[in-house]
BANUFI-839627 format. One record per residue (C-alpha): residue number from 1; x, y, z. Coordinates in nm, 3 decimals, m for minus. Example, Ala and Ser with C-alpha at 12.3 -4.5 7.8 and 13.67 -1.06 7.14 Angstrom:
BEGIN
{1; {1.230; m0.450; 0.780}}
{2; {1.367; m0.106; 0.714}}
This chain:
BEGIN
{1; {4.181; 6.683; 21.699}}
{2; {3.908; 6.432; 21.792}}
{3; {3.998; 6.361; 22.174}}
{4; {3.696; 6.119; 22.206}}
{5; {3.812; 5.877; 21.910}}
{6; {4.183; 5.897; 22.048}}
{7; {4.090; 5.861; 22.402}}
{8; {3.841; 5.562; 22.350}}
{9; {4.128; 5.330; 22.216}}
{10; {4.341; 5.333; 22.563}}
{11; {4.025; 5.339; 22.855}}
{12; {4.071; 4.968; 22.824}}
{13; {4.399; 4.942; 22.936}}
{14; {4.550; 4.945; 23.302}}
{15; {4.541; 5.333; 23.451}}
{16; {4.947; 5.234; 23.546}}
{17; {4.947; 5.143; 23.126}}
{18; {4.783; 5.451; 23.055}}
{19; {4.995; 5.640; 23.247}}
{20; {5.279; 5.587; 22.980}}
{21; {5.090; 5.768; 22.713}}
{22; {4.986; 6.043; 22.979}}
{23; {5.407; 6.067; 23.025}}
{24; {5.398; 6.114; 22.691}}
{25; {5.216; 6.370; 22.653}}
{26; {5.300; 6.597; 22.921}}
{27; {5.670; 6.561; 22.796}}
{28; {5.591; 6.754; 22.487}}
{29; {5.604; 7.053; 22.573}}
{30; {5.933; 7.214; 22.642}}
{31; {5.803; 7.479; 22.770}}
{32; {5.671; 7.343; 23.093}}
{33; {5.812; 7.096; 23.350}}
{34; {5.579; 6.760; 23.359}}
{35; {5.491; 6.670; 23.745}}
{36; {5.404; 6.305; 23.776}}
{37; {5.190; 6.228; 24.042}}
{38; {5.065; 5.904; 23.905}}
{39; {5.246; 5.666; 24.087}}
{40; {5.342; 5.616; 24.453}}
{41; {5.702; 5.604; 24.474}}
{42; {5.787; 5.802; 24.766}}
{43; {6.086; 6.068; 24.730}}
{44; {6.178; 5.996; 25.101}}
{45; {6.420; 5.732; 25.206}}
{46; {6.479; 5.593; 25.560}}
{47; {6.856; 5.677; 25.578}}
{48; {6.913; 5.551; 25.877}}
{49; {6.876; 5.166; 25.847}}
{50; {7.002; 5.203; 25.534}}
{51; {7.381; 5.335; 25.684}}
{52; {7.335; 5.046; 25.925}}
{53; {7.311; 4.818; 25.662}}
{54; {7.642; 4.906; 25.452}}
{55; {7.826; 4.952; 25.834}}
{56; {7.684; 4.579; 25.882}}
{57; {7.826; 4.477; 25.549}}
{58; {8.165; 4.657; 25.572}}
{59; {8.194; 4.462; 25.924}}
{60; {8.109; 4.140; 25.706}}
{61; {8.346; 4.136; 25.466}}
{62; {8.647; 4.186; 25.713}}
{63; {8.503; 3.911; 25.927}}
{64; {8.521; 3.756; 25.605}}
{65; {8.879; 3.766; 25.578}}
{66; {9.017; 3.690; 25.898}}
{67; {9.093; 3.328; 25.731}}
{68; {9.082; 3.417; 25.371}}
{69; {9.132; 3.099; 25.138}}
{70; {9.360; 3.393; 24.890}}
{71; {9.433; 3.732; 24.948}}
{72; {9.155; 3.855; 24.751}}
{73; {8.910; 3.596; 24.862}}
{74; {8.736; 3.559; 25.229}}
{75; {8.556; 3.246; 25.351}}
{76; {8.240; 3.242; 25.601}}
{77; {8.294; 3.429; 25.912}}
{78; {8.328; 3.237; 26.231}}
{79; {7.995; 3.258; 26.476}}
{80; {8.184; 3.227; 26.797}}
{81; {8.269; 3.588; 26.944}}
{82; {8.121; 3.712; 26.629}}
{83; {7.833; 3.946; 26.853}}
{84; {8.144; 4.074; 27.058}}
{85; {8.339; 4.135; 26.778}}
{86; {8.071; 4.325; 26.610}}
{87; {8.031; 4.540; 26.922}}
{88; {8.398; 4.624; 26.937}}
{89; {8.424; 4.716; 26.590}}
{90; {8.135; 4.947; 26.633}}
{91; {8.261; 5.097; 26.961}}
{92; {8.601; 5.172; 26.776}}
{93; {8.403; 5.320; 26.485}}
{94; {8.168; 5.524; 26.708}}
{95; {8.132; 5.854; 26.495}}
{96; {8.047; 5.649; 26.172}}
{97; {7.704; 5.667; 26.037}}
{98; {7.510; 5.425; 26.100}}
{99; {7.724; 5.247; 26.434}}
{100; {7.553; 5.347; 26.645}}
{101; {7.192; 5.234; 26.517}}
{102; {7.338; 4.915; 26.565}}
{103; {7.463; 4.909; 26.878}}
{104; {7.108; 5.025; 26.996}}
{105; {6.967; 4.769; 26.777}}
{106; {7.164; 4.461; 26.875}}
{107; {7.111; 4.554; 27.237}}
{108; {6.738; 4.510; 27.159}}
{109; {6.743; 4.212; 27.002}}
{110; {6.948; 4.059; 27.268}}
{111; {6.769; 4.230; 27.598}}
{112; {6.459; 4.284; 27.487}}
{113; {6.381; 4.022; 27.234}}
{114; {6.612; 3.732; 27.382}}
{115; {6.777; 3.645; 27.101}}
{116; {7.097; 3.433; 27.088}}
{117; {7.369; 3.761; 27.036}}
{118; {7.567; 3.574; 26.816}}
{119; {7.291; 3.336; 26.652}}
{120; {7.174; 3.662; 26.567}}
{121; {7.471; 3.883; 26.425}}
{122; {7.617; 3.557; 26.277}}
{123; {7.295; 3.488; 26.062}}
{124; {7.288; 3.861; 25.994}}
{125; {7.683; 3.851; 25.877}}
{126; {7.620; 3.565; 25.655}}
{127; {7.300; 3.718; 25.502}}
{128; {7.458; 4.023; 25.426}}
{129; {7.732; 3.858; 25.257}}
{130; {7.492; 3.635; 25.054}}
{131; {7.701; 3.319; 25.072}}
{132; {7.419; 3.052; 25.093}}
{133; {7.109; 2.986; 24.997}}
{134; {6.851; 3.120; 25.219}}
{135; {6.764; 2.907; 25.481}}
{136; {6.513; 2.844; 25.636}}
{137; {6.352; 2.904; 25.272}}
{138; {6.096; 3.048; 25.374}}
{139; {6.209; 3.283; 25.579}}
{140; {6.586; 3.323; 25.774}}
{141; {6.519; 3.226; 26.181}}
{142; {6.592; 3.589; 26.359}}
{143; {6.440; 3.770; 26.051}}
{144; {6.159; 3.603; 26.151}}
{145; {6.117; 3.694; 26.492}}
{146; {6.234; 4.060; 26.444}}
{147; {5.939; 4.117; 26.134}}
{148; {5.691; 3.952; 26.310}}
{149; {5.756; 4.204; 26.692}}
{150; {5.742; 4.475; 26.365}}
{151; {5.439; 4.375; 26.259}}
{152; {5.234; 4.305; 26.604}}
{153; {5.367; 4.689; 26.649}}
{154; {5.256; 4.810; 26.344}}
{155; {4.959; 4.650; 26.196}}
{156; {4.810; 4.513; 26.509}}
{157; {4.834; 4.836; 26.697}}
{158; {5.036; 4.713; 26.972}}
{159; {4.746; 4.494; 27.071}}
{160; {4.826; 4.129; 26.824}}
{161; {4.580; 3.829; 26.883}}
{162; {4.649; 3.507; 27.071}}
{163; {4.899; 3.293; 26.841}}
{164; {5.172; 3.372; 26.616}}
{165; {5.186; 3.407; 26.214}}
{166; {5.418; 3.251; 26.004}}
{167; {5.562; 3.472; 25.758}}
{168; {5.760; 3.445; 25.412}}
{169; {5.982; 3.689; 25.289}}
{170; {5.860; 3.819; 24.949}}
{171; {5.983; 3.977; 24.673}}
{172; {5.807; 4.307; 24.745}}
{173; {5.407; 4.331; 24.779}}
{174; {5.337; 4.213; 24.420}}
{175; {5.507; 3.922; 24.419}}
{176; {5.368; 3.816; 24.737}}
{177; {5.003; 3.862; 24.570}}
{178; {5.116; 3.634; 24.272}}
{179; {5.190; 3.368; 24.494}}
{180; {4.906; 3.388; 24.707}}
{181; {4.673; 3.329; 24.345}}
{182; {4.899; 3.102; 24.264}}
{183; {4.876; 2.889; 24.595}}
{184; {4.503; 2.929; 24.672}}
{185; {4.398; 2.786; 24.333}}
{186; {4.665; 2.468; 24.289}}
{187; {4.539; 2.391; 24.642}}
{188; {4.170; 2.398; 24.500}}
{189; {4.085; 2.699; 24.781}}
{190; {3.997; 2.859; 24.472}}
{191; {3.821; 2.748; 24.143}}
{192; {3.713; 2.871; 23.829}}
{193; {3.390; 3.009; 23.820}}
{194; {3.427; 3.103; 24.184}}
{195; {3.291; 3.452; 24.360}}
{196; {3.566; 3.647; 24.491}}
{197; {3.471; 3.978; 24.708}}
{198; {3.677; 4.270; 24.605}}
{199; {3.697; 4.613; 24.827}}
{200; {3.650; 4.892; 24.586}}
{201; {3.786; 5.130; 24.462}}
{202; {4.063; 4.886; 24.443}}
{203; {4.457; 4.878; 24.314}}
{204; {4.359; 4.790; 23.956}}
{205; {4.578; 4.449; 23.921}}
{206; {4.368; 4.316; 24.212}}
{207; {4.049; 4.391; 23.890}}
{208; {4.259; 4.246; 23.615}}
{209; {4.400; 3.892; 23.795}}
{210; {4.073; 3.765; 23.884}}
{211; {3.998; 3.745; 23.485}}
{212; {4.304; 3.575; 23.364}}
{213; {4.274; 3.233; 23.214}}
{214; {4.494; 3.128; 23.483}}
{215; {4.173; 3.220; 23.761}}
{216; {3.917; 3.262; 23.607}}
{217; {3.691; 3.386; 23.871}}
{218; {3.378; 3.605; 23.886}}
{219; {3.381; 3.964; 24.110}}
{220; {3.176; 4.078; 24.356}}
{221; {3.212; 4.444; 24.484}}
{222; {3.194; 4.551; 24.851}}
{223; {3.182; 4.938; 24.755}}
{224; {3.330; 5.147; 24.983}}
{225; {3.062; 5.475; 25.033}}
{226; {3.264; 5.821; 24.870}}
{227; {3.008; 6.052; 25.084}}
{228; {3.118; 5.829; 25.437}}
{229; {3.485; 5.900; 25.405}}
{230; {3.484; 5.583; 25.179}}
{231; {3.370; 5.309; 25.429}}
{232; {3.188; 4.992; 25.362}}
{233; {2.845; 5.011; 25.443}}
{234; {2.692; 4.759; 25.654}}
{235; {2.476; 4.674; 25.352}}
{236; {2.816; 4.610; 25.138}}
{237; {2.934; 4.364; 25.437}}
{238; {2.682; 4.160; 25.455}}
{239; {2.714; 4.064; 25.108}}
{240; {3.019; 3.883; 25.244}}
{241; {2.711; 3.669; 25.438}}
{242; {2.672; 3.454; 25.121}}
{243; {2.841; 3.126; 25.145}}
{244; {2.868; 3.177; 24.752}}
{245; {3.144; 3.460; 24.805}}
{246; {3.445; 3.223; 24.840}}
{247; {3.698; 3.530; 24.944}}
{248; {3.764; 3.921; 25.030}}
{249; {4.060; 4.078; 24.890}}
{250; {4.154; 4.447; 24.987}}
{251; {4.363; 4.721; 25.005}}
{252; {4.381; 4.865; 25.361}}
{253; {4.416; 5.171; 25.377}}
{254; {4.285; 5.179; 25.014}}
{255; {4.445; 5.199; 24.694}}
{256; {4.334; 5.481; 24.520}}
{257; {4.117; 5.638; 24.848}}
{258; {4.355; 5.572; 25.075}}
{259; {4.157; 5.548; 25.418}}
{260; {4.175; 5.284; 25.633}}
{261; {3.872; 5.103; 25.783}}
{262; {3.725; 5.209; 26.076}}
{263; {3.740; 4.980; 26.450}}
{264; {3.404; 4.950; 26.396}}
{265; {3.376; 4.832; 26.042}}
{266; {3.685; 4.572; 26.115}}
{267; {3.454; 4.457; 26.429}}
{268; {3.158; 4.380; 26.246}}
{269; {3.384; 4.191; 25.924}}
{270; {3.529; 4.002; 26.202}}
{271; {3.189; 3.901; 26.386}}
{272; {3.057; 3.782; 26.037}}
{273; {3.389; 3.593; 26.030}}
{274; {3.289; 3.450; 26.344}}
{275; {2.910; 3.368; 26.381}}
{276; {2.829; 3.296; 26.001}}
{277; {3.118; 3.266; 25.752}}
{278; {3.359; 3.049; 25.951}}
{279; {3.532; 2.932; 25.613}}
{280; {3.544; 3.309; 25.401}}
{281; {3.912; 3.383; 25.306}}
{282; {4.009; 3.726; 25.340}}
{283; {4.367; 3.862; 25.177}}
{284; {4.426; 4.207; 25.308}}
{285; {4.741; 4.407; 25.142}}
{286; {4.805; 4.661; 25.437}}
{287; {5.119; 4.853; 25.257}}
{288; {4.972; 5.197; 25.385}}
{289; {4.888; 5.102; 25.712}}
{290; {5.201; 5.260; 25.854}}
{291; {5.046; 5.608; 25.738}}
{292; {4.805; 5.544; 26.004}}
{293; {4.781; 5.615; 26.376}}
{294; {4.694; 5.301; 26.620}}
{295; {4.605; 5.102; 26.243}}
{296; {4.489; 4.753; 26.317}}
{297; {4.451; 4.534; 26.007}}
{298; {4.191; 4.241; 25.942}}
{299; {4.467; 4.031; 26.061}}
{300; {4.453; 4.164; 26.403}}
{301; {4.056; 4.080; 26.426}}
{302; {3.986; 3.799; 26.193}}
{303; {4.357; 3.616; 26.226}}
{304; {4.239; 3.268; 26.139}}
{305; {4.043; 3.342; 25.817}}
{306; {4.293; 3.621; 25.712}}
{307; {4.669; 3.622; 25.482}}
{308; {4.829; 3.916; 25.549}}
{309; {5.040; 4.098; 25.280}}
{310; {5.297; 4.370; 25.410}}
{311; {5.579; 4.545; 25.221}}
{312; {5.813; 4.760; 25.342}}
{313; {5.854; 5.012; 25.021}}
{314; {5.616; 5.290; 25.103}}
{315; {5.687; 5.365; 25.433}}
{316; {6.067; 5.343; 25.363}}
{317; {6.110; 5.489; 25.053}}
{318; {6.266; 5.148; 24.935}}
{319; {6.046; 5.064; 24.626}}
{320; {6.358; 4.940; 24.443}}
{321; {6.433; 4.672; 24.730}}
{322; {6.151; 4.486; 24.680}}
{323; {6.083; 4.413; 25.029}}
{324; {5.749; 4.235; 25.145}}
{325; {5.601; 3.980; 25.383}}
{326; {5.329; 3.767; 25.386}}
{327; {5.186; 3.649; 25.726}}
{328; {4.937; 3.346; 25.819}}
{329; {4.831; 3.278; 26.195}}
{330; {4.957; 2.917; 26.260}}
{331; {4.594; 2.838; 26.354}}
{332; {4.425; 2.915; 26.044}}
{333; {4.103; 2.814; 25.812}}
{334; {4.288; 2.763; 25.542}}
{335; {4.505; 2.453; 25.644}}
{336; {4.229; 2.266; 25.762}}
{337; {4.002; 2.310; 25.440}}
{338; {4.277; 2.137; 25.248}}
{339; {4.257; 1.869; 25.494}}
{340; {3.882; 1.872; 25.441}}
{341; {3.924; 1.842; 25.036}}
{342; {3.808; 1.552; 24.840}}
{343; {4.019; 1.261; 24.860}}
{344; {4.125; 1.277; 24.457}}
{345; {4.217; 1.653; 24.541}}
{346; {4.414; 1.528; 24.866}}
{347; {4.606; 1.311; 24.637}}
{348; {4.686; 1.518; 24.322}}
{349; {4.844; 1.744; 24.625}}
{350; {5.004; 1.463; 24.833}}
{351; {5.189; 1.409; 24.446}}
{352; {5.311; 1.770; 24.395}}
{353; {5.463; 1.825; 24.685}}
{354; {5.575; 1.442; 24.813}}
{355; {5.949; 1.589; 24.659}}
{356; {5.992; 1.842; 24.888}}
{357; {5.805; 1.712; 25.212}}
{358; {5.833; 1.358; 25.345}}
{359; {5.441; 1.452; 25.452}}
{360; {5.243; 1.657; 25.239}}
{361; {4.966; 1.608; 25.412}}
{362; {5.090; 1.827; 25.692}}
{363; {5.234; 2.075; 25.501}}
{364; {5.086; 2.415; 25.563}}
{365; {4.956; 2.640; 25.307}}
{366; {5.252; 2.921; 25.394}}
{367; {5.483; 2.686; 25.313}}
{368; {5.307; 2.542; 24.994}}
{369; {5.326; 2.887; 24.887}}
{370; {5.740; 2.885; 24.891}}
{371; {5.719; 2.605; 24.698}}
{372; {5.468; 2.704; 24.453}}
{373; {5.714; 3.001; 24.412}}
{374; {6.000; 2.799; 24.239}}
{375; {5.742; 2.592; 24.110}}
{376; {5.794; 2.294; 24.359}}
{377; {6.049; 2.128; 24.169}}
{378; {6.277; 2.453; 24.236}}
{379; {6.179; 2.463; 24.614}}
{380; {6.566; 2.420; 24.702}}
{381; {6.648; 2.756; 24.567}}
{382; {6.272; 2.945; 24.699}}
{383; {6.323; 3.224; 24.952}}
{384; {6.428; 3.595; 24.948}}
{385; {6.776; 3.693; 24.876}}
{386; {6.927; 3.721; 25.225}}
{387; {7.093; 4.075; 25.190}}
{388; {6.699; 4.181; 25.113}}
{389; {6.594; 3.997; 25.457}}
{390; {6.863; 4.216; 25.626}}
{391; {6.740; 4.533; 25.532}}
{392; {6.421; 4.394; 25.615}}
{393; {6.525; 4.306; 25.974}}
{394; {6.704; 4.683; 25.993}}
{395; {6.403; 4.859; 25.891}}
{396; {6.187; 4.674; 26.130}}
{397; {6.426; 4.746; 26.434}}
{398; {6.469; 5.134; 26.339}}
{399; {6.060; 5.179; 26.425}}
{400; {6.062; 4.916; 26.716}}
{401; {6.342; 5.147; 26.908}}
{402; {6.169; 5.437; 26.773}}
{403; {5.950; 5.443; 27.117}}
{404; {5.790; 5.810; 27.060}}
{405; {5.729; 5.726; 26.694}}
{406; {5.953; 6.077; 26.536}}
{407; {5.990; 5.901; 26.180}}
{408; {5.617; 5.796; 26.192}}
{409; {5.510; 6.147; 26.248}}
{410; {5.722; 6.266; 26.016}}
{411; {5.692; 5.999; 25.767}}
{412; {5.305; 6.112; 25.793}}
{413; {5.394; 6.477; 25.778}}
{414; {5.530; 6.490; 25.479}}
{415; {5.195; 6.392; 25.297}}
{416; {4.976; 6.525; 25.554}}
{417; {5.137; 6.877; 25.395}}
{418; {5.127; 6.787; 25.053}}
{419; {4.732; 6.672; 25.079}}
{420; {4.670; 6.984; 25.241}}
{421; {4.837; 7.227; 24.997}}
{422; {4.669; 7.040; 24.748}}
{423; {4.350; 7.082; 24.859}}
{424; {4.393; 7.428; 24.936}}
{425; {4.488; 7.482; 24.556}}
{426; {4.207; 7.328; 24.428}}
{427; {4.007; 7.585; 24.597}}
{428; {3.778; 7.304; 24.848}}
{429; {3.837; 7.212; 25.190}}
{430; {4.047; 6.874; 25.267}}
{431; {3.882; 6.571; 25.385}}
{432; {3.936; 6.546; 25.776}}
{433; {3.981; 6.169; 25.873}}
{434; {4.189; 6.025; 26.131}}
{435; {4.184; 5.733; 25.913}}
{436; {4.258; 5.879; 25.630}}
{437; {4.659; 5.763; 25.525}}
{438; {4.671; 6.061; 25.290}}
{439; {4.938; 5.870; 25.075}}
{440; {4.696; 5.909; 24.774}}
{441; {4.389; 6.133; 24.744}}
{442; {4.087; 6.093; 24.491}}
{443; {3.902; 6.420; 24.392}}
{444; {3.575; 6.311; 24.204}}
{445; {3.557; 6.596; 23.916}}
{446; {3.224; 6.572; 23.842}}
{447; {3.136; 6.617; 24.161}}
{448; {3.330; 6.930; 24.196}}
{449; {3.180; 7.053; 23.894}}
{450; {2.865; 7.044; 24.049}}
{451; {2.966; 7.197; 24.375}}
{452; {3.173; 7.483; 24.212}}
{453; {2.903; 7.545; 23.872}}
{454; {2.573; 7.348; 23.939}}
{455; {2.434; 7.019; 23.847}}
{456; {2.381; 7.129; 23.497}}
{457; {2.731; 7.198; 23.411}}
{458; {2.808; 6.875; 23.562}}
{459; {2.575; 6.660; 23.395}}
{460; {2.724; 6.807; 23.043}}
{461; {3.064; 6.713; 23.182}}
{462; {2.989; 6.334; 23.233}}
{463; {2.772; 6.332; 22.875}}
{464; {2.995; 6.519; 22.659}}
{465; {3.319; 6.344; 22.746}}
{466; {3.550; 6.045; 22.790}}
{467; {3.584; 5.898; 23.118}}
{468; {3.962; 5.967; 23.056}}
{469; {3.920; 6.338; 22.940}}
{470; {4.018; 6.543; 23.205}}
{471; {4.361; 6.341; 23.289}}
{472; {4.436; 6.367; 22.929}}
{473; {4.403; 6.742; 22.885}}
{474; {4.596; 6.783; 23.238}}
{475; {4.869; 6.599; 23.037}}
{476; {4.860; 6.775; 22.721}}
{477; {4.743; 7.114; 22.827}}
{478; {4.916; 7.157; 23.178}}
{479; {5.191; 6.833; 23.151}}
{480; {5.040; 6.685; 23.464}}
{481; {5.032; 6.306; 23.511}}
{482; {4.754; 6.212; 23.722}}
{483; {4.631; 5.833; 23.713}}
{484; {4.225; 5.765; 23.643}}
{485; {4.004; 5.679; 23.933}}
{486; {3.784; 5.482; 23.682}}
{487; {4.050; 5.249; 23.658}}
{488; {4.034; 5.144; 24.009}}
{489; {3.675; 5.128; 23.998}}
{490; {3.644; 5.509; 24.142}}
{491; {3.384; 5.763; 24.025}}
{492; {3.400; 5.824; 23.602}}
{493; {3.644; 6.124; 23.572}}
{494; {3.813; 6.117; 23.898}}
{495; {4.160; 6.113; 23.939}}
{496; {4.396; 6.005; 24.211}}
{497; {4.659; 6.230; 24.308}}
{498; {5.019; 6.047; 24.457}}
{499; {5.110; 6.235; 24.723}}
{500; {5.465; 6.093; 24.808}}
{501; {5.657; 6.126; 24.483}}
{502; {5.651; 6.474; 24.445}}
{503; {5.842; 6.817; 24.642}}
{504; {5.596; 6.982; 24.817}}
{505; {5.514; 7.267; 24.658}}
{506; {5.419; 7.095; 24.309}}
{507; {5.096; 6.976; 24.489}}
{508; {4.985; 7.371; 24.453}}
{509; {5.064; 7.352; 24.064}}
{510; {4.845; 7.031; 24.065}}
{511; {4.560; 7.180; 24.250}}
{512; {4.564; 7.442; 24.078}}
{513; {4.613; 7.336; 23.705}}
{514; {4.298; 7.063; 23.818}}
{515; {4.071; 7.412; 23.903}}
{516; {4.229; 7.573; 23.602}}
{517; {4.118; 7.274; 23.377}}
{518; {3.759; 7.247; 23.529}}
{519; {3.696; 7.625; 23.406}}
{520; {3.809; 7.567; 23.155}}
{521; {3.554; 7.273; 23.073}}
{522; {3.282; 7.564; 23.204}}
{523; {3.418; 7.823; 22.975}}
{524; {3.319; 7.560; 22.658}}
{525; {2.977; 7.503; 22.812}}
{526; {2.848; 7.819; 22.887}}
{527; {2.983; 7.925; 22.554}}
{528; {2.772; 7.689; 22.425}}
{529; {2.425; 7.823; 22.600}}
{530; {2.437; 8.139; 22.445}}
């Protein structure tokens, strides 16, 4: 069969697109079970939240019925008591999964936090139940609060800056990146024909949006360095210097490299920020973060210039809940450049949103973004499902009682083992990096053709093949899935390796069926110099 010809009709399309036909054809073989590592949907889940949450809602429904309009059908549970009654129920149902998470947790909120103990179960009660629309729209009052103490914890490691973010519940990650493209161009922060920064290698949607007709926009890449543990050199940062580069997107830790970037490197982004690009917009997805010890995103160094996009999926195992957040400090750059606009653009926006604000004028760009969601004139029905926001609130709480950090460490065990018995497998030592995430790893093949056979053998590799060759035999030869680095604007040939979806001892048929494969490349060359 001509590989090249077959292979050269799909290295156009998305690596997560590609990844279907890879499925494909690792699943025909009977003979041998595929392993998928292509995408990063962890086989963990967080189960302790998760049997607060259904305790919660068992609670809520017989609050619910305490006046029921029918016998089968309960009306909105009274808020005065409601925190005591909660408590009681819990006490009385002690040895119940989940009861006594949530005792611990609503003594938090109400000792340490400050809340209102029956503002707070009585919005929770109601959320879980999903009786009403979600309101505030935006983002339910004690959710709020409770995300936000998450977040300082967790992305500003322990150490926030002055000021609070607002924050809007999301539908997950991805749809908090759609609205975000959505919002920064109707608010002309963005134009066609604009420079836009991207961090690369980058998650390969955050290549493809830029160039829709919707955007239009022109990339730049700030290339992160593969021999310095993939970190932007200060040569890559100062291309950010240019008052023609209108914003930064990235992946923090990185999407496929997964390593975070170093105090240093966030210092010196952040004194550009300061001294000489005052207006840059920076949108930093920091899903992985959690994977890292003491991780402090842009946000926590360059708050007024950055937007913030967390989801809770990863580090939960909760990919099907589509949980995400995005965050904007209340003193930001962003606001006061749409104040700045022309006047016609000041009016064209004072129209769009006049039906949903009695002054537009004032309305910030977080909350132009819930609007923009529903498409303005659906603003009354914008927000995240409330059940969502209470799982939200419950995973939050779980890691801000967790005070020595257990489900962190083991959270990062579990990959930290898989990367290593991967590596190990291959045959080559594993990157050491205490900012490496190790949710996702990246082995460059042509460079460990040339480590393990010589530059010769290597340079055949590159010249002789598709870009896409080597993940395509590991699918049809060995019925491995891996996803192509190419595609996120890695090295040619490499591949990135998910460690989270996978048991553990599959990484060691990985590694090895990725050494296997690379002699097998050798075999064909040296065959040929005889």
């Amino acid at each position: 069969m001509d590989y090249g010809k077959e292979e050269k009709k799909y290295e156009g399309l998305s690596p997560f697109e590609l990844k279907n036909k890879l499925i494909s054809m690792a699943q025909s073989s009977h003979e041998r079970m595929m392993l998928n590592a292509g995408r990063g949907n962890p086989n963990w889940i967080a189960a302790v939240p998760r049997q607060g949450f259904f305790q919660l809602g068992l609670f809520a429904v017989a609050e619910s019925q305490r006046r029921p309009h029918r016998p089968r059908l309960g009306s909105t549970p009274a808020p005065e008591g409601i925190a005591r009654r909660l408590q009681e129920y819990l006490v009385r149902n002690e040895t119940a999964d989940g009861a006594a998470f949530l005792l611990e947790a609503c003594r938090y909120v109400s000792e340490e936090l400050k809340l209102d103990p029956d503002g707070f179960v009585a919005e929770m009660v109601d959320a879980i139940l999903g009786d009403h629309y979600p309101t505030p729209d935006r983002m339910l009052v004690s959710a709020e609060k409770i995300v936000y103490k998450y977040l300082e914890q967790e992305m500003c490691g322990g150490h926030p800056p002055p000021g609070r973010f607002d924050l809007f519940a999301t539908e997950g990650g991805t749809a908090a990146m759609d609205y975000i493209f959505t919002s920064l161009s109707e608010n002309r922060l963005l134009h066609p024909g604009d420079t836009i920064a991207l961090g690369t290698p980058i998650f390969t949607p955050y290549l493809e949006i830029p160039h829709l007709n919707d955007y239009r926009l022109v990339e730049l890449e700030i290339k992160q360095d593969e021999n310095s543990d993939w970190q932007y050199a200060e040569a890559e940062i100062e291309k950010l210097a240019d008052p023609g580069v209108k914003a930064f997107f990235l992946v923090n830790p990185s999407n496929p490299t997964s390593v975070a970037i170093q105090q240093g490197t966030l210092g010196k982004i952040a004194d550009l920020v300061r001294t000489r690009r005052p207006d840059l917009i920076i949108l930093t997805d920091d899903v992985y973060g959690t994977f890292v010890n003491d991780f402090r995103s842009l946000a926590a160094v360059a708050p007024h210039n950055t937007i913030l996009v967390y989801s809770y999926s990863k580090y939960f195992g909760s990919t099907g809940w589509r949980l995400g957040v995005i965050g904007i400090h209340e003193d930001n750059v962003f606001d006061k450049m749409i104040k700045a606009l022309p006047d016609r653009d000041r009016s064209e926006l004072r129209e769009r949103y006049s039906h949903v604000v009695l002054d537009p004028d004032s309305f910030k760009l977080i909350d132009r973004m819930v609007a923009d969601s529903r498409s303005v004139a659906l603003n009354h029905t914008a927000g995240l499902s409330t059940p969502q926001q209470v799982l939200m609130v419950l995973f939050s709480l779980y890691c801000l009682l967790d005070r020595k950090g257990a489900y962190k460490a083991e959270a990062q065990d579990i990959v930290g083992q898989r990367f290593r018995t991967l590596y190990q497998a291959v045959g080559i030592p594993h990157p050491q990096n205490q900012y490496d995430a190790h949710y996702y790893t990246t082995i460059d093949i042509p460079t460990l053709a040339q480590s393990r056979y010589g530059q010769e053998f290597a340079a055949y590799l590159v010249k002789n093949y598709e870009p896409i060759d080597f993940v395509w035999r590991l699918a049809e030869e060995k019925s491995i899935v891996l996803l192509d680095g190419g595609g996120f604007d890695a090295p040619n040939m490499s591949v990135r390796v998910s460690l989270a979806n996978l048991p553990d001892e599959a990484y060691a048929t990985i590694g090895k069926g990725i050494s296997d494969l690379l002699a097998a490349y050798y075999q064909t060359w040296e065959s040929l110099q005889k």
